[in-house]
N, C-alpha and C positions, 0 to 999 in steps of 0.2 A: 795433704791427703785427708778425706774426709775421714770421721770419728765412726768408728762400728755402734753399728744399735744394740742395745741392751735390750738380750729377751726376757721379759716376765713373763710370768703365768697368766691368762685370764683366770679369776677369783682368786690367787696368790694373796697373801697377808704379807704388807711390808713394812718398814719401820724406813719412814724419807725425812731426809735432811739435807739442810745446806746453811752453807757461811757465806755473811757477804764479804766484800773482796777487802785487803784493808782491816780485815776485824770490825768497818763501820758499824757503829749504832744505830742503825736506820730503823729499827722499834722502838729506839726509846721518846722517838716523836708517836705519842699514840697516834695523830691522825695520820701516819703510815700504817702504823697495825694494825688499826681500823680498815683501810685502802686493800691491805693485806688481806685481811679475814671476807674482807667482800669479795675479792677476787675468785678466794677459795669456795666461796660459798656459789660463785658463779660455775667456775668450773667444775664443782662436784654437780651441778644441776647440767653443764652442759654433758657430762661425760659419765654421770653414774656410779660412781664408786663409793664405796662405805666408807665412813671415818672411825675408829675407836677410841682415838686419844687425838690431842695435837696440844701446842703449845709453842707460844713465839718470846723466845729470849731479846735482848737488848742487840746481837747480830747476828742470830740462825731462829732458824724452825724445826720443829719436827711433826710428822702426822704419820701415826699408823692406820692404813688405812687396808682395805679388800679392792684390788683392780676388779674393771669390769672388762667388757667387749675388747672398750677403746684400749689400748696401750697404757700403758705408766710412761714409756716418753713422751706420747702425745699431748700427756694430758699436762705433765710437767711443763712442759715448752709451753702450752698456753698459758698456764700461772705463773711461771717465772718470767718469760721474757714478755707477755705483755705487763705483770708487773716493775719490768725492769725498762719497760718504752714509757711508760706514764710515769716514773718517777724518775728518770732523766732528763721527760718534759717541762717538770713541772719545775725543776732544780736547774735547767740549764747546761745539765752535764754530760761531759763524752764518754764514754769506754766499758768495758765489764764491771754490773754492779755486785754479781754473784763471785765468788774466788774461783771455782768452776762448778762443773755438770753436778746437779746434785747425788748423794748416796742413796742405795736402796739397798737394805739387808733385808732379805725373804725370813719371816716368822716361821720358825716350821714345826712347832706345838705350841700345843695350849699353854702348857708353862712356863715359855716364852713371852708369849702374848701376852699372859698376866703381866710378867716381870716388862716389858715394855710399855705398856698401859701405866702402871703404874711410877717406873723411869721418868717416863714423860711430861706428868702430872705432878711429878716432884721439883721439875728441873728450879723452878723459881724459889723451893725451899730451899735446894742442897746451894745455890745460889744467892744464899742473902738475901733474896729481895722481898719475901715476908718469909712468917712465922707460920700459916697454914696452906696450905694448897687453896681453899675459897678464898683466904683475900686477893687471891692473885687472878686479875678479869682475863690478863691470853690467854688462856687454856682452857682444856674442854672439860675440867673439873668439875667445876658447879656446874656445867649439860649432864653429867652423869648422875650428879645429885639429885637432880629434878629442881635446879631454881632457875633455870633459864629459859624461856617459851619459844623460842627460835634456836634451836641447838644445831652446830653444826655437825659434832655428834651425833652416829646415827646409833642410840640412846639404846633401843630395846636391845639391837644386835652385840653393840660393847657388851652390856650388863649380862648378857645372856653366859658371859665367858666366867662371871664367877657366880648366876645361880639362874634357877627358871622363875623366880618371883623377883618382882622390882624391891621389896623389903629384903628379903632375903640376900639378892644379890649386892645390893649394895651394902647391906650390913661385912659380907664377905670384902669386897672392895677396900669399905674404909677397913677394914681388918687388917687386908695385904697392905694396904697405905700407913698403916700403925708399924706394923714387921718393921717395913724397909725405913720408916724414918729411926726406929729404935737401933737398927744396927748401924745407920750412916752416924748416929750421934745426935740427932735432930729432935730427942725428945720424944715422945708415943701421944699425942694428943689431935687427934683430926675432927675437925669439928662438925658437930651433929650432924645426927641423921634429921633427912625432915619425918617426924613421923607423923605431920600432918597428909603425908600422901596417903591413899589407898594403896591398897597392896594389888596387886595383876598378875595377870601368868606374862612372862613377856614373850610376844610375837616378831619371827622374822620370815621373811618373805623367803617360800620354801624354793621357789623358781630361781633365787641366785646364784648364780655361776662360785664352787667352793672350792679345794682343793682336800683330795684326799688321804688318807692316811698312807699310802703308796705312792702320794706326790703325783694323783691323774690331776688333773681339770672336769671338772665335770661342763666344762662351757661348750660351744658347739665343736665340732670336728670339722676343722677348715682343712683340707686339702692344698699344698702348695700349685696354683694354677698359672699357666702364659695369663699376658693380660688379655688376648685374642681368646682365649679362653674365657676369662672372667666376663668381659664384656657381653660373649655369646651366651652365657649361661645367666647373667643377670638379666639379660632382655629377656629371653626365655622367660624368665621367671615375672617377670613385671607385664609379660605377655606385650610385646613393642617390639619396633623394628630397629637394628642396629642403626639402620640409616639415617631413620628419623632423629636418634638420640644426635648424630656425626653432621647433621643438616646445620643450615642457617638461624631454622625457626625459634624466634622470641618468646614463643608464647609462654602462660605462666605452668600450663601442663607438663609441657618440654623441658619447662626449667625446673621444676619441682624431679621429675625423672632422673634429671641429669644431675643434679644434688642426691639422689638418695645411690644411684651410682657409684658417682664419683665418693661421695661419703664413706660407704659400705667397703669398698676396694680398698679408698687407703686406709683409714681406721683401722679395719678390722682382716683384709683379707692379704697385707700387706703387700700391695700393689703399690707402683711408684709412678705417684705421678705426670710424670713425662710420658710412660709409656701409656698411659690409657690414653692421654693429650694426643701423642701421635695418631691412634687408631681413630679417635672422636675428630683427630684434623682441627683439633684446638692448639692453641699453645699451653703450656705448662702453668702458667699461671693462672691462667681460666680454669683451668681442673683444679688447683690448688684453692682459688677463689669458693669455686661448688663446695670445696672440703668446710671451707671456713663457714660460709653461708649455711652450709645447713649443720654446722655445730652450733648457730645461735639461733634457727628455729629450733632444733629438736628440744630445748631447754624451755621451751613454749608451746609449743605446738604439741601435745598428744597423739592426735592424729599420726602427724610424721612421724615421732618415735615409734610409734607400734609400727608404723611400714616399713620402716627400717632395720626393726630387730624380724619382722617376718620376712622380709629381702634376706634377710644373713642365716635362718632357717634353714629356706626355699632351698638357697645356694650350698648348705651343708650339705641335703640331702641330693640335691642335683651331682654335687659335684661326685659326690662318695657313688652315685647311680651311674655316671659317666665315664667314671674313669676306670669302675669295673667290667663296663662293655668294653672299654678297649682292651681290658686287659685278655678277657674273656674272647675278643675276636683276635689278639696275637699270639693266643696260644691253638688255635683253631685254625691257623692260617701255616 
């Protein structure tokens, strides 16, 4: 019997982990955790989502992070089990390298958020493995600090949770990271600030999908739709004929459509697969393929991202416009 899907929030705040199976050590080989952090660094570009914290132990991870469009399963399943296909390849190995599906506890204030931010960013202290949170390279500690130039940390948005100046908030930061090492027993010593930084207001992108104080989404308003639905309403919207998308045609037009499609449906509009395959007269794995295929353009291509969050728009406001004609001609009928 197939495993039920786990609903997130689009822009929900969650605190994700997992253990591999075994208790194995598979980080204490850094050129896994390295393997590791690429992965993530892949998939947060393929799929969009904020990071605040993370941090990889000698047999689990953790990242708190902001979903976006895509799912928190989707995105999971490409980080995990494509990292659990390349390091069975490379090891020779059969069977589950995770112990199972990973956890997701939903952040639901600020004061959480701190207190997991900083959890997180401890885990290698309260763990023996150093003495400061900076000497410890898996985690997204020194990205908050400002000593790291490629962070997978998305820096301005963490910091913003303990002040609106990058001095400021970090001063707060190492503060909370003082608090909690003094009551674990760990000593009160975290090591400098750089005050070689400039001080800034810090900036985040006002357009992202958040959750509010009453637990909305402020993300789009998806409509649950048939996929005979979806289909019709997406052509619509890309101005094309269903037929054409449902045809033979190879070309790269065709195929670019049929990816932003098939994309948009399952990602975000929870559409399965199989069924849009049935109506396009594909098989399921063809649509499945369009899914994959354009989660590694969008991660390059610009262009395609912006068409694809204007495709998911288009179809909010289609749908919300359609489905109150019907409603509007069965009460009139």
């Amino acid at each position: 019997m197939p495993r039920l899907r786990r609903e997130t929030i689009e822009g929900g705040l969650y605190h994700v982990y997992n253990r591999f199976a075994r208790g194995e050590e598979v980080f204490a080989d850094p050129g896994e955790a390295i393997g590791f952090i690429d992965r993530l660094h892949e998939t947060k570009a393929r799929d969009g989502f904020s990071v605040f914290a993370w941090a990889l132990m000698s047999n689990h991870f953790h990242v708190a992070l902001r979903t976006s469009a895509v799912p928190l399963s989707r995105t999971m399943h490409y980080l995990q089990n494509g990292f659990s296909r390349s390091f069975n390849r490379r090891w020779r190995r059969t069977g589950p390298l995770w112990q199972s599906r990973y956890k997701a506890k939903l952040i639901h204030d600020q004061e959480y958020l701190v207190r997991i931010v900083t959890h997180i960013h401890l885990n290698p202290v309260r763990a023996g493995l150093v003495e400061q949170p900076a000497d410890y390279v898996f985690s997204g500690h020194r990205e908050l600090m400002g000593k790291i130039r490629s962070p997978l940390c998305d820096v301005d948005e963490a910091l913003m949770v303990f002040g609106e100046t990058t001095k400021a908030a970090r001063r707060s930061y190492a503060s909370d990271l003082k608090q909690a090492m003094k009551e674990d027993g760990l000593g009160d010593s975290v090591d400098a600030l750089p005050w070689w930084k400039r001080d800034r207001q810090l900036e985040v992108d006002p357009d992202l999908p958040y959750v509010d104080v009453l637990g909305r989404s402020t993300g789009l308003e998806r409509k649950s739709l048939r996929a005979d639905q979806f289909i019709a309403l997406a052509c619509e919207c890309l101005g094309v004929d269903p037929a054409d998308v449902a045809s033979r045609r190879q070309d790269s037009a065709t195929a670019r459509l049929r990816r932003l499609i098939a994309s948009c449906g399952v990602e975000r509009w929870d559409q399965r697969a199989g069924h849009l395959a049935a109506l396009l007269k594909k098989h399921s794995v063809v649509v499945s393929r369009w899914v994959n295929e354009a989660g590694k353009i969008r991660s390059d291509d610009e262009e395609f991202a912006a068409d694809l969050d204007s495709l998911d728009r288009a179809l909010s406001t289609k749908a919300i416009e359609r489905l109150e004609e019907l409603r509007t001609a069965e009460r009139q009928s």
